[in-house]
C-alpha positions as CSV (number, residue, x, y, z in Angstrom):
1,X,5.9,-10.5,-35.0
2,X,2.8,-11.3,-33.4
3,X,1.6,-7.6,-33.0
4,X,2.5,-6.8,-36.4
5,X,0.4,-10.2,-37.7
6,X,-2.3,-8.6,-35.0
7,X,-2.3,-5.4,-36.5
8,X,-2.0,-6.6,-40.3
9,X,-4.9,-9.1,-39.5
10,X,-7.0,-6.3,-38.2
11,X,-6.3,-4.2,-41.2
12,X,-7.5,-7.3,-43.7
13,X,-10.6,-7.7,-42.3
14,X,-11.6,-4.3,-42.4
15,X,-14.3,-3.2,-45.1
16,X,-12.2,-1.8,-48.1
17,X,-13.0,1.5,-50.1
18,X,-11.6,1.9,-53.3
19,X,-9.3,5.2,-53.5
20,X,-9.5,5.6,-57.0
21,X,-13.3,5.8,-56.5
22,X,-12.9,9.4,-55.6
23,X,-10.2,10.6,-57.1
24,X,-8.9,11.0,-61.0
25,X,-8.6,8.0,-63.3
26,X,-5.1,9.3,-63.6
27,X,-4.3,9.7,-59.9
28,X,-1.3,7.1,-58.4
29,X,-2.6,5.2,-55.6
30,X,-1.7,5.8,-52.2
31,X,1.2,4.5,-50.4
32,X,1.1,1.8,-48.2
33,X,1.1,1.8,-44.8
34,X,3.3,-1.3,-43.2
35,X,3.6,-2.0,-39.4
36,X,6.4,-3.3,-37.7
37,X,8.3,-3.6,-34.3
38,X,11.1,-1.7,-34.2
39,X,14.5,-2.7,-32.8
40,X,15.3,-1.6,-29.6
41,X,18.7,-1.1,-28.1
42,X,17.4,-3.4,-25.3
43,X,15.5,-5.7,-27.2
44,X,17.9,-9.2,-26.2
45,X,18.2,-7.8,-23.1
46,X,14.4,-7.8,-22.4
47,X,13.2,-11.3,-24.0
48,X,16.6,-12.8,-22.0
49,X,14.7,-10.9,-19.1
50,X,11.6,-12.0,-19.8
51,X,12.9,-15.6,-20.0
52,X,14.8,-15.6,-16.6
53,X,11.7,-14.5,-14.5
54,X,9.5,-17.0,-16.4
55,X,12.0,-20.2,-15.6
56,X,10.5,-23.3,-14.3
57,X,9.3,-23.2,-10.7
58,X,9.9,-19.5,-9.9
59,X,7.4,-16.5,-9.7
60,X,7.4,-13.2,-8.5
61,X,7.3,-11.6,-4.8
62,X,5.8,-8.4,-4.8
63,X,6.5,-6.4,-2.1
64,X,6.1,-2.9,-4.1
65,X,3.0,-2.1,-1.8
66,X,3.3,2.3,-0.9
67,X,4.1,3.5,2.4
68,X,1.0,3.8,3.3
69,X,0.0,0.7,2.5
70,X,3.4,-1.3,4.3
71,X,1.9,0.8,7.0
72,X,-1.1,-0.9,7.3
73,X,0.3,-4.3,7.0
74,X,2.7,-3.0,9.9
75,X,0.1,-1.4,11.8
76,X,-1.4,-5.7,11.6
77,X,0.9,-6.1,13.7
78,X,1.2,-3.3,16.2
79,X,4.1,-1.7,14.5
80,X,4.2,2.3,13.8
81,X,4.9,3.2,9.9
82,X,8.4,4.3,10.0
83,X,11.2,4.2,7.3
84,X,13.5,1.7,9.6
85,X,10.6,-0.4,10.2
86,X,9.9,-1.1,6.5
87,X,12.9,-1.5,5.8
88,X,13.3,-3.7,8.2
89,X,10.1,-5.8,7.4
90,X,11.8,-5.9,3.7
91,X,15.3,-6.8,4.7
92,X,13.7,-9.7,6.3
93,X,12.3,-10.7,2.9
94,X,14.9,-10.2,0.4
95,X,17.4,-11.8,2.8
96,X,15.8,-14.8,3.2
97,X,17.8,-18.2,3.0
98,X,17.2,-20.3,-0.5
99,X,14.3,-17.5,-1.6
100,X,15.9,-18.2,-5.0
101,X,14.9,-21.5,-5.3
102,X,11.1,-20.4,-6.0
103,X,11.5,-16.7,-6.5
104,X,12.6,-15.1,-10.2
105,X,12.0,-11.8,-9.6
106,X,10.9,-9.3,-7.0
107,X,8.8,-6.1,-7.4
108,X,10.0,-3.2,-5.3
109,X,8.6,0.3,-3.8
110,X,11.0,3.0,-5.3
111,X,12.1,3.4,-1.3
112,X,13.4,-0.3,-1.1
113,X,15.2,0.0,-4.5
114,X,17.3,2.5,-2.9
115,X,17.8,1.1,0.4
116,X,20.6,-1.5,1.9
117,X,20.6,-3.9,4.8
118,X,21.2,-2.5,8.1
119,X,24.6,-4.2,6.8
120,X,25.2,-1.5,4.4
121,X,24.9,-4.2,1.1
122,X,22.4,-2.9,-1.4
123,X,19.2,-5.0,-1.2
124,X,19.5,-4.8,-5.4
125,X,22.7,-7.0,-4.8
126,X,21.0,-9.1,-2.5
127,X,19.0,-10.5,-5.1
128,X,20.9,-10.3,-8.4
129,X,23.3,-12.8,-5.9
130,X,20.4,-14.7,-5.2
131,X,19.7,-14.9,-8.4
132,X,17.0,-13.0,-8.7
133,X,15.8,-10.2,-10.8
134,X,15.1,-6.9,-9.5
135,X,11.7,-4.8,-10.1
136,X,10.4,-1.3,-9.6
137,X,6.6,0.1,-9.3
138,X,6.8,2.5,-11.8
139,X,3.0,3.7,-11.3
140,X,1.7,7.0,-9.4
141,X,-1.4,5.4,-7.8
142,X,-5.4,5.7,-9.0
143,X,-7.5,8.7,-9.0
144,X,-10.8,9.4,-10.2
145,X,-11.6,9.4,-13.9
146,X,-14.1,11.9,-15.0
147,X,-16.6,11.5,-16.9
148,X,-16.6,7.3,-16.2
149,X,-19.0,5.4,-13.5
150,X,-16.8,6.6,-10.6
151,X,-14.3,4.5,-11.7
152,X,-10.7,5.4,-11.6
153,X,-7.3,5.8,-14.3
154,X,-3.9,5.1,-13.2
155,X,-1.2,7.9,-13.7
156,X,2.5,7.8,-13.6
157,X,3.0,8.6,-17.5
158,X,4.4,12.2,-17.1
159,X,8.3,11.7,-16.3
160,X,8.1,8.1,-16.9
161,X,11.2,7.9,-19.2
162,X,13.5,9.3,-17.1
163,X,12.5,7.8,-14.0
164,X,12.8,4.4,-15.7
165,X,16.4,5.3,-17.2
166,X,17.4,5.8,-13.6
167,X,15.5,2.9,-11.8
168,X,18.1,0.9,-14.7
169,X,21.1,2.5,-13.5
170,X,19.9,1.4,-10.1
171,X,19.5,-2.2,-10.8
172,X,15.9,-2.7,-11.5
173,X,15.1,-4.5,-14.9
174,X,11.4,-5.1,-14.7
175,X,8.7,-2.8,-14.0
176,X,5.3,-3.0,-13.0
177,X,2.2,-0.9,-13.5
178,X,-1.1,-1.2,-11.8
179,X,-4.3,-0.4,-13.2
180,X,-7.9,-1.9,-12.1
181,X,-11.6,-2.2,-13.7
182,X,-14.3,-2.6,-11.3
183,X,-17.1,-5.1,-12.8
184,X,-20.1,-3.3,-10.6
185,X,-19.3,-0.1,-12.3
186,X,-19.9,-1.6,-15.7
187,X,-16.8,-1.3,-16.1
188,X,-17.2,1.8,-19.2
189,X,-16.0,1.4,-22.3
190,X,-13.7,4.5,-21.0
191,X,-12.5,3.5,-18.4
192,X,-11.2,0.1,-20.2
193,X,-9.9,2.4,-23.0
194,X,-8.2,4.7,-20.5
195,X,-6.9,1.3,-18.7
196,X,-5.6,-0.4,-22.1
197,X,-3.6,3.0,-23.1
198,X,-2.4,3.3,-20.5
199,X,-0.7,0.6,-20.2
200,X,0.6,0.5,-23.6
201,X,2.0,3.7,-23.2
202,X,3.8,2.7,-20.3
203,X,5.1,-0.7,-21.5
204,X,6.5,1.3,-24.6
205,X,8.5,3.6,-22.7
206,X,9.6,0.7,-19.9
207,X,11.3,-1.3,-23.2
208,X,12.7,2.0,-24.6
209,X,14.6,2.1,-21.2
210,X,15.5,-1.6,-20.4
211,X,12.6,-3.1,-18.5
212,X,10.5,-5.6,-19.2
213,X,7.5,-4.3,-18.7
214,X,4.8,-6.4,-16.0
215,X,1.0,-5.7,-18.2
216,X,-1.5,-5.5,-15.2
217,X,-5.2,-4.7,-15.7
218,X,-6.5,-6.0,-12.7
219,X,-10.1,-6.7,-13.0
220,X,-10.9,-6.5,-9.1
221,X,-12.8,-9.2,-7.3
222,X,-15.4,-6.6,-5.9
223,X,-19.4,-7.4,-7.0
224,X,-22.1,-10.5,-6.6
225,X,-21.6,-11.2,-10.3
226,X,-21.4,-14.8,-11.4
227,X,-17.8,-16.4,-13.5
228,X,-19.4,-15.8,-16.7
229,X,-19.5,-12.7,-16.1
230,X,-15.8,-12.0,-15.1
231,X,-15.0,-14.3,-18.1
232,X,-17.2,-11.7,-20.6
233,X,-15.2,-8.4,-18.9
234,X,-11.8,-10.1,-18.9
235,X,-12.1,-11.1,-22.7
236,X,-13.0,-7.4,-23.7
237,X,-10.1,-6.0,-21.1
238,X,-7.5,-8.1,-22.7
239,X,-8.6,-7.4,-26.4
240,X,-8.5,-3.9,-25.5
241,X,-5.0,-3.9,-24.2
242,X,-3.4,-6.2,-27.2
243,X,-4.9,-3.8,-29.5
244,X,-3.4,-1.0,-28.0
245,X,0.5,-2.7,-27.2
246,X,0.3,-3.4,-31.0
247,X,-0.2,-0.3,-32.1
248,X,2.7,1.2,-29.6
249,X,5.1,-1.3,-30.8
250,X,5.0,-3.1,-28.1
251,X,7.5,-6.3,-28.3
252,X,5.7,-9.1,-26.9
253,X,8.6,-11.4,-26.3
254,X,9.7,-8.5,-24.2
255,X,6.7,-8.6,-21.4
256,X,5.1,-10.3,-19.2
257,X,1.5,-10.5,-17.9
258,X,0.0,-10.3,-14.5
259,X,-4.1,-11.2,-14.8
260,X,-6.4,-12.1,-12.4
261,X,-7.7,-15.2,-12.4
262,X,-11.4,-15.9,-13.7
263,X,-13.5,-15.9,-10.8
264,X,-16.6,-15.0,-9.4
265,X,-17.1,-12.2,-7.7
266,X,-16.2,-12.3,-4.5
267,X,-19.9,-11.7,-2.8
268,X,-21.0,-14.4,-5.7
269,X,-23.5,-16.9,-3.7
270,X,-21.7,-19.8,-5.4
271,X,-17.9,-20.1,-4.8
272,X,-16.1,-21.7,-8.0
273,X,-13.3,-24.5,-7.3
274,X,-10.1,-24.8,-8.3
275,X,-10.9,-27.0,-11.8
276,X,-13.5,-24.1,-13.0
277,X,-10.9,-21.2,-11.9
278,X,-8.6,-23.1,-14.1
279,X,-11.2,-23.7,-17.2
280,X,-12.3,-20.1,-17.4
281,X,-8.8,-18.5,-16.5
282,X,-7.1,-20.6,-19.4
283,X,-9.8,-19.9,-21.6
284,X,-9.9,-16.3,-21.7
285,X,-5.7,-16.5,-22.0
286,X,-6.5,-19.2,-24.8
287,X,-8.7,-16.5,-26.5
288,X,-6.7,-13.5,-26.0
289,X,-2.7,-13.8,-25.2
290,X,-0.6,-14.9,-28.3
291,X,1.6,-17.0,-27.2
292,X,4.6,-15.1,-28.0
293,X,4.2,-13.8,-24.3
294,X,6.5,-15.7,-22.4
295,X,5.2,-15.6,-18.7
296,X,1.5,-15.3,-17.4
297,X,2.0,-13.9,-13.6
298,X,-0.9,-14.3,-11.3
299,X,-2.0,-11.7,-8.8
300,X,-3.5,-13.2,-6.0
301,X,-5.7,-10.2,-5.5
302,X,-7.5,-11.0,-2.0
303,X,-7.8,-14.9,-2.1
304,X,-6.5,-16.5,0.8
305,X,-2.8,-18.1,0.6
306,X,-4.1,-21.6,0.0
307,X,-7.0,-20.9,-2.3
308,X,-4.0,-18.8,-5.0
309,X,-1.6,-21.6,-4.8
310,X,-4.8,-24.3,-5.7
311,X,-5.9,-22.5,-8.7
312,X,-2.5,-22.0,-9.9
313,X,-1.5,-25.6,-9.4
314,X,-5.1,-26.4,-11.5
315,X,-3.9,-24.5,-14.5
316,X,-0.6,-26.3,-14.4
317,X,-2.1,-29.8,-14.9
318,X,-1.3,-29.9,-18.7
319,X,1.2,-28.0,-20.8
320,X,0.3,-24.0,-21.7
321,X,1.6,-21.9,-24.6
322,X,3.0,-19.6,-21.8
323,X,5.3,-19.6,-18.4
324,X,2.2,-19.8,-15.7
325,X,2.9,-18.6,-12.3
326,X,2.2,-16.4,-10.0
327,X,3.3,-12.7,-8.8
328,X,2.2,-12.4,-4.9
329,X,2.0,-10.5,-2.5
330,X,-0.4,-10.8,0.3
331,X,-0.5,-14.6,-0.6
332,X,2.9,-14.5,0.1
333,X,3.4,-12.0,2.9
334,X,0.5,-12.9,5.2
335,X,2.1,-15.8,6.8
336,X,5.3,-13.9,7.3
337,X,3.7,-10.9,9.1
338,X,1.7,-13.0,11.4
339,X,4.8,-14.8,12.4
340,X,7.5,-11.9,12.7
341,X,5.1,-9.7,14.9
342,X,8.6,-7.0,14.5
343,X,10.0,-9.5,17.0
344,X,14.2,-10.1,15.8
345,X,14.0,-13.2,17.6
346,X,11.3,-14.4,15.4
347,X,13.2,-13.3,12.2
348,X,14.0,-17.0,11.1
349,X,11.1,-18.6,11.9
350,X,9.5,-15.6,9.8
351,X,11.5,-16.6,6.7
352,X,11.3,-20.1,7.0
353,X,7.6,-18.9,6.8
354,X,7.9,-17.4,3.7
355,X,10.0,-20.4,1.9
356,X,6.9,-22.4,3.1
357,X,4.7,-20.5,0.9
358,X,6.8,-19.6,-1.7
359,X,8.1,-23.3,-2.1
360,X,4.2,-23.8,-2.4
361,X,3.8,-22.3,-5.1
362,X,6.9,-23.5,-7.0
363,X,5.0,-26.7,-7.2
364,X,1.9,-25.2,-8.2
365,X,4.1,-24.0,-11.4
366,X,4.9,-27.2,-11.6
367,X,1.5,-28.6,-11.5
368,X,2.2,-31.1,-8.3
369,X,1.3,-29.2,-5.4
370,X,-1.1,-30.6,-2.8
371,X,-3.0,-28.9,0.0
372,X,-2.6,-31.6,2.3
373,X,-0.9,-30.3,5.7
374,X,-1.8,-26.8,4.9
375,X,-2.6,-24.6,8.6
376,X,-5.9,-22.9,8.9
377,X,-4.6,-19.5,8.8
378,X,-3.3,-21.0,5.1
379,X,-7.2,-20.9,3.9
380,X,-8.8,-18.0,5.1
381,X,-9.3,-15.1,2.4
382,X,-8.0,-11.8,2.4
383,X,-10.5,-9.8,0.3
384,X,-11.3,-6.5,1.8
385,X,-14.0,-4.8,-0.2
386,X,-12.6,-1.4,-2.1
387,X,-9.0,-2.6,-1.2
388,X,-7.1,0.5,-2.0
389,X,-3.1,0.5,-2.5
């Protein structure tokens, strides 16, 4: 398998030092050490998985955002942060008319993975019957990591197993886990370490328990720095983080990917278009991903709607050794809030809202979507500096 080959390919071209050189003419030589991936009981289960959420035309909603955080998109809107009002915000998502036309898979808080429609139907069965697959934020949020550049390490690890046994019973069968490197703080060799492992550990223990896990080093827009740059920092993330799902026994047909895209930063004096997003993007995946990964899945990480679904429709313009898409949230959710305003009269007109922009970026899967027609609102960014979640 491709971590295996990874490994084994490491190992090859590694200085050698002959054993018998130190020891006894007489003395047997050491065994040999052999890498493989292990079966899994889920193993099928999490390529066939894998496959559904990477299916032509379809990408992720995530709408896995904390409490605090749906609280601020509420409070956008002049709504207090209550439990009924997120979960009313969320039943107006996952009930949304056609949504699996465009959407494979959806990421939820561990609040909505429990909750039902004010029907009393589980919103898990609203999208298995929609067709779509059912995710979980398995993460416990950022906090300082000592001895880095004030930058920060992502826990969750402790408990980890048995939460994710139980999201499983619940329905969830993907998982997703969110860690960030900040270019104007170096980013350390640490805190990339501490990112990499992190993740590895995680995505080991998400197959051990059924879910596919979502790989996510985000590498946040924040700094003046120019593409080449992000391109040099990405490269050295994503070696990093192979290295490390390789030597966890990571199954890579069992995975999926969510990267940001190559850009500059976000204060950069020169803004890149589409074409270069999609040249420097695919070239660090080119460099780095094998392509026994079946689905790349953007995150949009502060761009504004339209700008997301351009540079994802520029990477689709000729055939990839991967599933690219995308894995939204406030590229997706940003219209719909603005249109709701917590109104129930404007509940329809709020989901025909989100089919807009998901149905958007179905053809930028595809490679044929066109910006022509697109609203103001559409184009304006969304980067706040130090977004926190």
């Amino acid at each position: 398998m491709a971590s295996a080959s990874f490994l084994k390919l490491n190992a090859l071209s590694s200085p050698r030092i002959s054993h018998r050189s130190f020891a006894h003419p007489s003395a047997s030589p050491p065994p040999r050490v052999s890498f493989s991936i292990r079966a899994g009981a889920y193993s099928d289960e999490l390529v066939k998985t894998a496959k559904t959420i990477a299916s032509p035309g379809r990408g992720i909603l995530a709408i896995d955002e904390s409490n605090a955080t749906c609280g601020k998109r509420l409070a956008s809107i002049g709504l207090d942060n209550t439990e009924d009002n997120r979960q009313a915000y969320r039943q107006l998502l996952l009930t949304t008319p056609g949504l699996g036309d465009y959407i494979s898979g959806a990421i939820l808080f561990e609040e909505t993975l429990y909750q039902s429609t004010k029907d009393g139907k589980k919103f898990v069965d609203c999208l298995n019957e929609a067709k779509i697959v059912p995710g979980i934020k398995v993460d416990k949020g950022l906090v300082p990591l000592p001895g880095s550049n004030e930058e920060s390490w992502c826990q969750g690890l402790d408990g980890l197993a048995s939460r994710s046994a139980e999201y499983y019973k619940q329905g969830a069968r993907f998982a997703k886990w969110r860690t960030v490197v900040s270019i104007p703080s170096g980013p350390s060799a640490l805190a990339v370490k501490e990112a990499a492992w992190g993740l590895a550990r995680y995505a080991a223990i998400s197959q051990d328990n059924g879910l596919v896990p979502i790989v996510e080093p985000e590498i946040l827009l924040d700094g003046d720095h120019p593409i080449e740059r992000t391109l040099e920092v990405a490269e050295k993330v994503w070696s990093e983080v192979f290295f490390y799902l390789a030597q966890n026994n990571v199954m890579f047909e069992g995975i999926l990917l969510k990267p940001s895209m190559v850009t500059p930063g976000a204060e950069h004096k020169n803004k890149a278009s589409p074409e270069t997003v999609a040249e420097y993007t695919l070239k660090m995946l080119k460099r780095r991903v094998p392509p026994a990964v079946p689905g790349i899945m953007f995150l949009s990480g502060g761009q504004s709607e339209a700008e997301a679904t351009l540079n994802l429709n520029a990477m689709n313009q000729s055939p990839n050794p991967w599933h690219v898409s995308f894995s939204y949230a406030r590229a997706l959710q940003n219209s719909v809030l603005r249109t709701w305003q917590g109104k129930p009269e404007k509940i329809e007109d709020s989901q025909k809202a989100l089919l807009v922009r998901a149905k958007a970026n179905s053809l930028a899967q595809l490679g044929k979507y066109s910006a022509e027609g697109e609203n103001e609102d559409a184009k304006k960014g969304m980067f706040v500096k130090g977004y926190t979640y």
